[in-house]
N, C-alpha and C positions, 0 to 999 in steps of 0.2 A: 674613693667615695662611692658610696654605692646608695642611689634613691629607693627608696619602699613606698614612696608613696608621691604623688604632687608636693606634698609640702616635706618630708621625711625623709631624713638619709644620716646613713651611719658612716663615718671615715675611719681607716685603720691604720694603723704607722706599725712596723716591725713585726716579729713574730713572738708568739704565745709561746710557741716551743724553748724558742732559744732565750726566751727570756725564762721560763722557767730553767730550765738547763743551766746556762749562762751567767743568771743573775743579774749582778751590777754592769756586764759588758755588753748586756742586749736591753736593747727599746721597744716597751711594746706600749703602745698607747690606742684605748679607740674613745669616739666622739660623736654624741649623736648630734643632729642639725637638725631644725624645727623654723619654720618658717611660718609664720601664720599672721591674717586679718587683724587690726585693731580696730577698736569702733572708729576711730577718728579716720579711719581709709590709709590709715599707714600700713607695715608691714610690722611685724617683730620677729625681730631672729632670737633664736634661744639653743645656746650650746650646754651641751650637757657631758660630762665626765662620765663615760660608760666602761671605765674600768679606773683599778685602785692602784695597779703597778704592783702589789704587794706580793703578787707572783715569785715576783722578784727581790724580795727578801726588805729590809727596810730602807736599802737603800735605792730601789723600785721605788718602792711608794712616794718617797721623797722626789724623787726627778720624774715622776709621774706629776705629781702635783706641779712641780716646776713648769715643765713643760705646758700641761693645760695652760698655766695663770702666762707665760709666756702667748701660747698662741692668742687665748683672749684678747693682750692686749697688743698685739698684732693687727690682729681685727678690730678692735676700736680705732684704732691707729689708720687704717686703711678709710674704713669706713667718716673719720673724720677728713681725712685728706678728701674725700670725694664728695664732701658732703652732704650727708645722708643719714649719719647720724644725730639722732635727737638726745636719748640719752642713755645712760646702761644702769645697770643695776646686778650686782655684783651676789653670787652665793658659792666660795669657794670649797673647796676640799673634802666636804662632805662626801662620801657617795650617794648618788640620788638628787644630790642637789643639782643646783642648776645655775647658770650664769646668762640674761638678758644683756640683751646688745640693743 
């Protein structure tokens, strides 16, 4: 994970190369992370899908998606456990979209 900013950081799983190379036998996933102010003095975290996997052919894409909605719900999952989560709101597999935590 790499921050860009106070509130802003991009995380990366696997490589570009070998997933294009590779295909189906390499991972590449990246994800942006947004943290920021609600009026009500809470925080929102907001993950975002910053790649499509499609690199890697359609079988990429697919366990791209996968994986995202997996981690998602990891992190809701966490975040419940430690209570701290209020609530989420879900915008999957698009690219560009985005998923609230």
């Amino acid at each position: 994970m790499v921050w860009l900013d106070g509130t802003t950081a991009d995380a990366e799983r696997g490589s570009k190369l070998a997933n294009a190379v590779a295909g189906d036998f390499a991972t590449y996933m990246k994800v942006g992370v947004r943290v920021h102010e609600t009026d009500a003095g809470r925080a929102a975290f907001r993950l975002e899908k910053l790649s499509t996997g499609r690199i890697g052919g359609g079988v990429g894409g697919t366990r791209t998606k996968r994986n995202f909605r997996s981690l998602c719900n990891q992190l809701v999952q966490a975040f419940k456990e430690e209570v701290v989560l209020i609530s989420t709101h879900d915008a999957w597999d698009e690219p560009g979209r985005r998923s609230n935590f």
